[in-house]
Backbone bond lengths (Angstrom), bond angles and torsions (degrees), N, CA, C in turn:
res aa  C-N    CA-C-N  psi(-1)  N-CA   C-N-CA  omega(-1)  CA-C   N-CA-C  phi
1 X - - - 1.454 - - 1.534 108.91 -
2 X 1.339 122.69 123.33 1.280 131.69 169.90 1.433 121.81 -55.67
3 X 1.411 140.19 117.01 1.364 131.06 159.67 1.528 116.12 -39.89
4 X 1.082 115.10 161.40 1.719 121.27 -171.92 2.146 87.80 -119.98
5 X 1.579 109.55 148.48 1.367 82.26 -168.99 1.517 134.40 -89.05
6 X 1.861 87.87 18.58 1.858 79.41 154.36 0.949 135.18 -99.48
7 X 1.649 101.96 2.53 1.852 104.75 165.99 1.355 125.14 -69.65
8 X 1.478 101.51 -15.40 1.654 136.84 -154.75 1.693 92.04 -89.05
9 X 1.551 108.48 -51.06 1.756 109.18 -167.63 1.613 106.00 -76.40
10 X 1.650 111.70 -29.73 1.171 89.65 -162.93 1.700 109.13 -109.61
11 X 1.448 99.78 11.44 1.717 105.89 146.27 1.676 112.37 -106.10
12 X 1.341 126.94 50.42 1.134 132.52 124.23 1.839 97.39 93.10
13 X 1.556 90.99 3.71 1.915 92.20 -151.51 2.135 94.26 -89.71
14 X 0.975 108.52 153.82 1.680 115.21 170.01 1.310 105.68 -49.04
15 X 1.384 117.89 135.80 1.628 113.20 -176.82 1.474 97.85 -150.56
16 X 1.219 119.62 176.83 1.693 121.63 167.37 1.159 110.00 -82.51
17 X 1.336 124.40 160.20 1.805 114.12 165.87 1.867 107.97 -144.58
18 X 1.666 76.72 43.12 1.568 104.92 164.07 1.231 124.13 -128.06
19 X 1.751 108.19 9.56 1.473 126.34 -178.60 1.648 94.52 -69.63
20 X 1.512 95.55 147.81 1.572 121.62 171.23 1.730 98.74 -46.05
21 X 1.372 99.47 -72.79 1.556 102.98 -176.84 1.562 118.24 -26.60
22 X 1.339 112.15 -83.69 1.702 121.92 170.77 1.542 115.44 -54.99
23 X 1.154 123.62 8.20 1.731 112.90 168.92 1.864 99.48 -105.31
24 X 0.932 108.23 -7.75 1.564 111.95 -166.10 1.786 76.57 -113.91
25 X 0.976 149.06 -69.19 1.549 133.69 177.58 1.692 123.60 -28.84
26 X 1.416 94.17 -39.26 1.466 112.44 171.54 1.754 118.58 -71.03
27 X 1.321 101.62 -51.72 1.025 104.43 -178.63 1.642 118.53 -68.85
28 X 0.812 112.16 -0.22 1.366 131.48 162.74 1.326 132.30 -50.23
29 X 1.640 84.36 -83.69 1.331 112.53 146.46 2.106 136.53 -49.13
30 X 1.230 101.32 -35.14 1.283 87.40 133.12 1.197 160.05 17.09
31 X 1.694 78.52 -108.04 1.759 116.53 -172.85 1.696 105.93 -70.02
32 X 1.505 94.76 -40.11 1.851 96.63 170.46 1.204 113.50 -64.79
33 X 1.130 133.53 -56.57 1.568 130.33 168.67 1.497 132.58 -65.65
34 X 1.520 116.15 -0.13 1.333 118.20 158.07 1.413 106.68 -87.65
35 X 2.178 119.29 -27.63 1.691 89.16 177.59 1.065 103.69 -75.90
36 X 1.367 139.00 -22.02 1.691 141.78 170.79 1.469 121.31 -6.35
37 X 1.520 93.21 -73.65 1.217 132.77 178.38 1.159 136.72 -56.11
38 X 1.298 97.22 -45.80 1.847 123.15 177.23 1.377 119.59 -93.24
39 X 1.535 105.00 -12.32 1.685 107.58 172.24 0.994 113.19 -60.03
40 X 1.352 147.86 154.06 1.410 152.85 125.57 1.400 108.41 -18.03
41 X 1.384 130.43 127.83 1.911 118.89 164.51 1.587 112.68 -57.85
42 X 1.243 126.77 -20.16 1.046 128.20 -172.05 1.791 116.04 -83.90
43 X 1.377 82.54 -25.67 1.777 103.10 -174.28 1.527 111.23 -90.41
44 X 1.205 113.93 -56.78 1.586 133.28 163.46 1.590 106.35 -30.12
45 X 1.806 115.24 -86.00 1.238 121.98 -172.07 1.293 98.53 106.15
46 X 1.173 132.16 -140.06 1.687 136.15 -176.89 1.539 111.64 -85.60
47 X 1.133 97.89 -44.64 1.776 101.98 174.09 1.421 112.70 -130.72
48 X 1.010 136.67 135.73 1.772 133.92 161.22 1.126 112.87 -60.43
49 X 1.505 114.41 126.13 1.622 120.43 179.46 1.202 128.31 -25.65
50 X 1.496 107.15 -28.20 1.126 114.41 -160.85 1.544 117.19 -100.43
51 X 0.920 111.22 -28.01 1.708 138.81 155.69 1.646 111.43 -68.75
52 X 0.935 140.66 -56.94 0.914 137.40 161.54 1.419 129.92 -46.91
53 X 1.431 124.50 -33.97 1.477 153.68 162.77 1.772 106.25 -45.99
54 X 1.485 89.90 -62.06 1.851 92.05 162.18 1.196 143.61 -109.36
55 X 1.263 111.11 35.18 1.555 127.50 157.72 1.652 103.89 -75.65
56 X 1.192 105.42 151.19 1.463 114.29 167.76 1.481 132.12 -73.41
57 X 1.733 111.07 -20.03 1.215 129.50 -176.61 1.553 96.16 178.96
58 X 1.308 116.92 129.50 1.451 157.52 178.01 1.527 123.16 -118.71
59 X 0.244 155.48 92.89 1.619 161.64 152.64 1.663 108.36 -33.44
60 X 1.266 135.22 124.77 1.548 98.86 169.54 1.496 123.44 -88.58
61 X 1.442 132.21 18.24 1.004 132.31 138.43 1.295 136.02 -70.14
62 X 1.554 122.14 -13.05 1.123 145.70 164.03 1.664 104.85 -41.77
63 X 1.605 110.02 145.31 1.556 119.16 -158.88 1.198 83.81 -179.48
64 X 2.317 92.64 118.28 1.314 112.26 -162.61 2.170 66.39 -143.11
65 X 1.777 101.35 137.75 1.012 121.66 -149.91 1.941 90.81 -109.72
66 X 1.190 145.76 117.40 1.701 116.54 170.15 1.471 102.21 -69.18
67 X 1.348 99.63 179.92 1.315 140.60 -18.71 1.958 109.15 -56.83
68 X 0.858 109.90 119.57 1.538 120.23 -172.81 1.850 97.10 -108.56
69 X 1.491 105.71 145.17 1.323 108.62 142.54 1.481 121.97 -162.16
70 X 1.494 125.46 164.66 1.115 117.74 -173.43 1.476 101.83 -156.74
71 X 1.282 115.62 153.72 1.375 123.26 167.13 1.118 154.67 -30.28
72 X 1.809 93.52 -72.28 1.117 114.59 163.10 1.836 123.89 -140.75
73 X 1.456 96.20 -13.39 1.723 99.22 167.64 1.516 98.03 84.94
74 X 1.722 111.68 -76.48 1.857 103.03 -146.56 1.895 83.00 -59.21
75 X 0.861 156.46 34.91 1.589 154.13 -165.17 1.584 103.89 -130.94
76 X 1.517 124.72 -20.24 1.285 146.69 146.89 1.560 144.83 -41.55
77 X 1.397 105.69 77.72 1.938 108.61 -158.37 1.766 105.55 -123.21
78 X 1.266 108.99 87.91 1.725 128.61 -158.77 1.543 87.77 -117.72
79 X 1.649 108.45 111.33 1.120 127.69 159.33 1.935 117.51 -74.81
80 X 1.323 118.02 170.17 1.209 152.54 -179.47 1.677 98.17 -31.98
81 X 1.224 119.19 104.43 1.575 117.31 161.69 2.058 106.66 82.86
82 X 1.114 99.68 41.71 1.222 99.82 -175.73 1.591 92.20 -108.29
83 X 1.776 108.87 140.64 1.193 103.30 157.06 1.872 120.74 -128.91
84 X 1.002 104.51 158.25 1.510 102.92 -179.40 1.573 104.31 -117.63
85 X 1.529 108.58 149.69 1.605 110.09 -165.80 1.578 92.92 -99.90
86 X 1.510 96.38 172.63 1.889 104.01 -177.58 2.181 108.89 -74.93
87 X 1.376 93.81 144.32 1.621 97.31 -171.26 1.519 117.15 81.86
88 X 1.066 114.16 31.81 1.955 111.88 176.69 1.512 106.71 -101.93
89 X 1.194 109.09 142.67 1.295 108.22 168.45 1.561 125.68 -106.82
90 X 1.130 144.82 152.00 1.409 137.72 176.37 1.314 107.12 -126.44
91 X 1.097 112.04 110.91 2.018 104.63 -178.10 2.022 114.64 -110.56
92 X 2.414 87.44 71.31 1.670 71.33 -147.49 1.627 96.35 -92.21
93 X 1.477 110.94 103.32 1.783 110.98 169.26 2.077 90.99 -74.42
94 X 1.302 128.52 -31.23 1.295 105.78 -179.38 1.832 100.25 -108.96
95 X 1.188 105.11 170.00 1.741 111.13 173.73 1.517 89.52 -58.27
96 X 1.870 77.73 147.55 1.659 109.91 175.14 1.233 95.57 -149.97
97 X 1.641 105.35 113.30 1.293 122.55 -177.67 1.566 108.98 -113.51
98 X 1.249 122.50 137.60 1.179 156.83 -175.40 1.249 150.72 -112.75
99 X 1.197 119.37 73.52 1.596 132.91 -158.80 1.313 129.74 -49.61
100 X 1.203 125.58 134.34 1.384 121.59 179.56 1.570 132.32 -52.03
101 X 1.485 112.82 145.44 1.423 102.97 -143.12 1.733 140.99 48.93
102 X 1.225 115.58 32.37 1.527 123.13 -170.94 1.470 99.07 -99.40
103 X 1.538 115.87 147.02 1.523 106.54 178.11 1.634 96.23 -121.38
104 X 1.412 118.32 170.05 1.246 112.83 164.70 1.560 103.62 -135.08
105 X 1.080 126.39 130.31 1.205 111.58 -169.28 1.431 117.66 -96.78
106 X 1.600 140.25 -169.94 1.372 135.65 -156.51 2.028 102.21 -61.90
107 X 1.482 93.19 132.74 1.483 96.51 156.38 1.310 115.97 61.61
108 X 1.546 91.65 30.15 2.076 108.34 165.53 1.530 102.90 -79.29
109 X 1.281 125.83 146.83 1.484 150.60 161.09 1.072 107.05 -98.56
110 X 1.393 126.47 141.07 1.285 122.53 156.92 1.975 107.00 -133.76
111 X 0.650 128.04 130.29 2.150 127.18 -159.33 1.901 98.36 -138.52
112 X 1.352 91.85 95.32 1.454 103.76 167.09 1.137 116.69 -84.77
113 X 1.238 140.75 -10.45 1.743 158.41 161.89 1.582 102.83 -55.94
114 X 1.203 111.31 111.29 1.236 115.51 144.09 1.922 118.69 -90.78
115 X 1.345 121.45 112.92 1.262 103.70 152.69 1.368 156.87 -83.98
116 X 1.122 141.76 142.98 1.726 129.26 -156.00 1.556 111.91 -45.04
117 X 1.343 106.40 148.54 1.840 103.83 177.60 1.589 108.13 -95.39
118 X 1.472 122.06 -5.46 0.963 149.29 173.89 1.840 102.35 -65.29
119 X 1.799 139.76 104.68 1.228 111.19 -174.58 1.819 97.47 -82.46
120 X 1.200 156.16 -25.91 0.981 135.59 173.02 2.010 109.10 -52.50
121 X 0.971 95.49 -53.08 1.622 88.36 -157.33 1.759 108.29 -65.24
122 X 1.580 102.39 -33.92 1.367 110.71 150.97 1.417 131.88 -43.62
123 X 1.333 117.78 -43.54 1.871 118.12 178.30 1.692 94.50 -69.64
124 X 0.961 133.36 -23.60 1.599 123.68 -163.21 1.987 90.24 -96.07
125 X 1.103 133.36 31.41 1.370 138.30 -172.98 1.467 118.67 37.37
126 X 1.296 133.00 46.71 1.452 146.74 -157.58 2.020 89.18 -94.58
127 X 1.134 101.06 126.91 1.703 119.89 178.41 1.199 110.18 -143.35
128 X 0.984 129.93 -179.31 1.190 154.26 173.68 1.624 119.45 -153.53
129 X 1.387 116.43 142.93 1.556 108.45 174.29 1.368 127.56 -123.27
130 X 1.034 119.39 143.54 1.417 120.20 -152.66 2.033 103.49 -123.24
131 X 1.007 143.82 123.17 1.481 152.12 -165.02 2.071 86.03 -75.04
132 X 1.807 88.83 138.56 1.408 106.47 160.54 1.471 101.85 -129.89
133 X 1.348 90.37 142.71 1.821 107.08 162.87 1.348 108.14 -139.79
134 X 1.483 99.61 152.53 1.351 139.41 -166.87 2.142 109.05 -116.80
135 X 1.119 117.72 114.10 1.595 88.82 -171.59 1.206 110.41 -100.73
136 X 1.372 132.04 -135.00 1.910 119.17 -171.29 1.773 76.29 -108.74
137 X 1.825 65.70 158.47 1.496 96.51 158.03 2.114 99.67 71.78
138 X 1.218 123.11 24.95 1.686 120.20 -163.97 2.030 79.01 -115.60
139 X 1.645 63.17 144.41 2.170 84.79 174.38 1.724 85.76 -123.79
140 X 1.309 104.63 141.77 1.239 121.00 -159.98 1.711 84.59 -134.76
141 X 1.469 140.69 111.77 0.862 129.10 -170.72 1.838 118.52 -108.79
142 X 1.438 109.60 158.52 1.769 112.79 -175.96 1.334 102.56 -10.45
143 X 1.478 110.56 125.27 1.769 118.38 135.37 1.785 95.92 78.96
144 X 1.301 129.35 6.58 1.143 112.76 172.44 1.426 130.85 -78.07
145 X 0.947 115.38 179.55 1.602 120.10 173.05 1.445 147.67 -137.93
146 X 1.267 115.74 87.62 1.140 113.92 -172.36 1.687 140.14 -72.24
147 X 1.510 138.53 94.41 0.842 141.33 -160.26 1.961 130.53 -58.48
148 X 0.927 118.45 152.56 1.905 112.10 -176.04 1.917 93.07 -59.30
149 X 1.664 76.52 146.73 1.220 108.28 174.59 1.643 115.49 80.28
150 X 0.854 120.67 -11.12 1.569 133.88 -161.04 1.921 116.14 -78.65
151 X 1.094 102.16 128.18 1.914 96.71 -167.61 1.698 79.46 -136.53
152 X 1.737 80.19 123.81 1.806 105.01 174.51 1.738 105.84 -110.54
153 X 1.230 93.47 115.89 1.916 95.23 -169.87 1.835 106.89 -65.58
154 X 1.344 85.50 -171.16 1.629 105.94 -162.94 1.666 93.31 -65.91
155 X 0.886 118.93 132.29 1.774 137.97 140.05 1.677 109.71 93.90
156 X 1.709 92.99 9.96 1.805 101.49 -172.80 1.580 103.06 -91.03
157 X 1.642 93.17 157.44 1.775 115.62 -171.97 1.186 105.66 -114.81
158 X 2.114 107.10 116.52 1.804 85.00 159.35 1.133 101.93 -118.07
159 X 1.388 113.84 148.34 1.538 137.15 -171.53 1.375 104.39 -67.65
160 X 1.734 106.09 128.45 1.499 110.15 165.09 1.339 117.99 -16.67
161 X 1.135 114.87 162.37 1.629 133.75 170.18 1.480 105.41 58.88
162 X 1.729 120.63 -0.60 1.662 103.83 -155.77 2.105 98.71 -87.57
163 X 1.069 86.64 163.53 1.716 92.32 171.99 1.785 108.53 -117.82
164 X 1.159 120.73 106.82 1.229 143.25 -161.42 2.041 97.40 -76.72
165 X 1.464 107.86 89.66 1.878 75.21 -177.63 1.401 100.36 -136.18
166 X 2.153 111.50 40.23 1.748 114.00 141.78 1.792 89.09 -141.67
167 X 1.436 97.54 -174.41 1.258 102.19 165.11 1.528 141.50 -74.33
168 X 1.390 122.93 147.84 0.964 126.24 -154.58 1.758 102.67 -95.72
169 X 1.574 141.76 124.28 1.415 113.70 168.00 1.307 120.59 -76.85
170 X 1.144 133.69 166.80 1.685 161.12 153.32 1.300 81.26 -13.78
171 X 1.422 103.91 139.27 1.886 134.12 156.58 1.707 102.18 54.77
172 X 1.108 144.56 9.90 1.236 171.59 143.48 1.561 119.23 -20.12
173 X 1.399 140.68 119.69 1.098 138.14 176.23 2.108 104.70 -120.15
174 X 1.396 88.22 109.86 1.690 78.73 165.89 1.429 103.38 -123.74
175 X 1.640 109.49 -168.00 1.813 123.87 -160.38 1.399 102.76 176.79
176 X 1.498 104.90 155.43 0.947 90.10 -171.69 1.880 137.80 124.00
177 X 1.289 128.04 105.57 1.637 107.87 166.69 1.087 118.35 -117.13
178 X 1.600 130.38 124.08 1.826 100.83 -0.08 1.672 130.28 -70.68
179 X 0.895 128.32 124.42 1.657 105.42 169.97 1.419 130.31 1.13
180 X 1.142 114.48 111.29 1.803 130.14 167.83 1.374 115.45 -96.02
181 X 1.281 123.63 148.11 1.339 113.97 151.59 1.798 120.76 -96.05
182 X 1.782 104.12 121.26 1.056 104.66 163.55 1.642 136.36 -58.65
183 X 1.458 104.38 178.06 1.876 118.48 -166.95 1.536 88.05 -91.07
């Protein structure tokens, strides 16, 4: 029996992400993040029903700021007191888990997609996805970027602008591209 390719993404294996299946998953997703966006803050609340509906895990203290966007959402696992700043992106084809009390501040990325280094197998949209975590208590600062596969421990800081592309340890300050750990 053939995998279908979200059995393919979310066992880690190379898949298309031009399959029928995952463009209609996306498009989904979307539609949740345009009412996101377009709600009133007053009307919305922390998340729009509808966004919230397809996250994988929400918190209801959870506070996701627009302009928001994300991929695919059910890939979405945001613990207790987490907030996200306005303009972040989440590109989660694998789980992206998220620790309680963690902030991310304006115009964080986070890209669990690896694409092929191969340029043929690459033009045919060949990826793979790789799981990010975030643990409690992490300040994730302006405009950074966190790369696939990457787990930033409990209570660590990465400095604006940095691009995160190994893991970060516990209580930890890096900066930097690529990410360093600071003195």
């Amino acid at each position: 029996m053939q995998l279908t390719a979200r059995e393919k993404m979310a066992q880690g294996l190379w898949y298309s992400c031009m399959e029928p299946d995952l463009v209609a998953l996306r498009k989904t997703a979307r539609s949740a993040v345009y009412a996101h966006n377009t709600t009133h803050p007053d009307a919305r609340g922390n998340i729009a029903p509808k966004l919230a509906q397809l996250l994988g895990k929400a918190h209801p203290s959870v506070l996701i700021e627009g302009q928001f966007h994300c991929a695919y959402g059910f890939n979405l696992f945001l613990e207790e007191d987490v907030y996200i700043n306005a303009g972040s992106t989440i590109l989660d084809t694998a789980p992206v888990h998220i620790g309680k009390g963690t902030m991310l501040g304006p115009g964080v990325h986070i890209y669990c997609a690896e694409h092929h280094k191969n340029p043929p197998e690459r033009a045919l949209g060949l990826e793979k996805a790789m799981p990010v975590t975030l643990g409690q208590n992490v300040w994730i600062g302006g405009r950074a970027i966190i790369l696939a596969g990457v787990t930033v421990g409990d209570n660590a800081i990465v400095a604006a602008g940095s691009t995160v592309t190994r893991d970060v340890p516990e209580g930890c300050t890096v900066m930097g591209n690529p990410a360093r750990l600071t003195p």
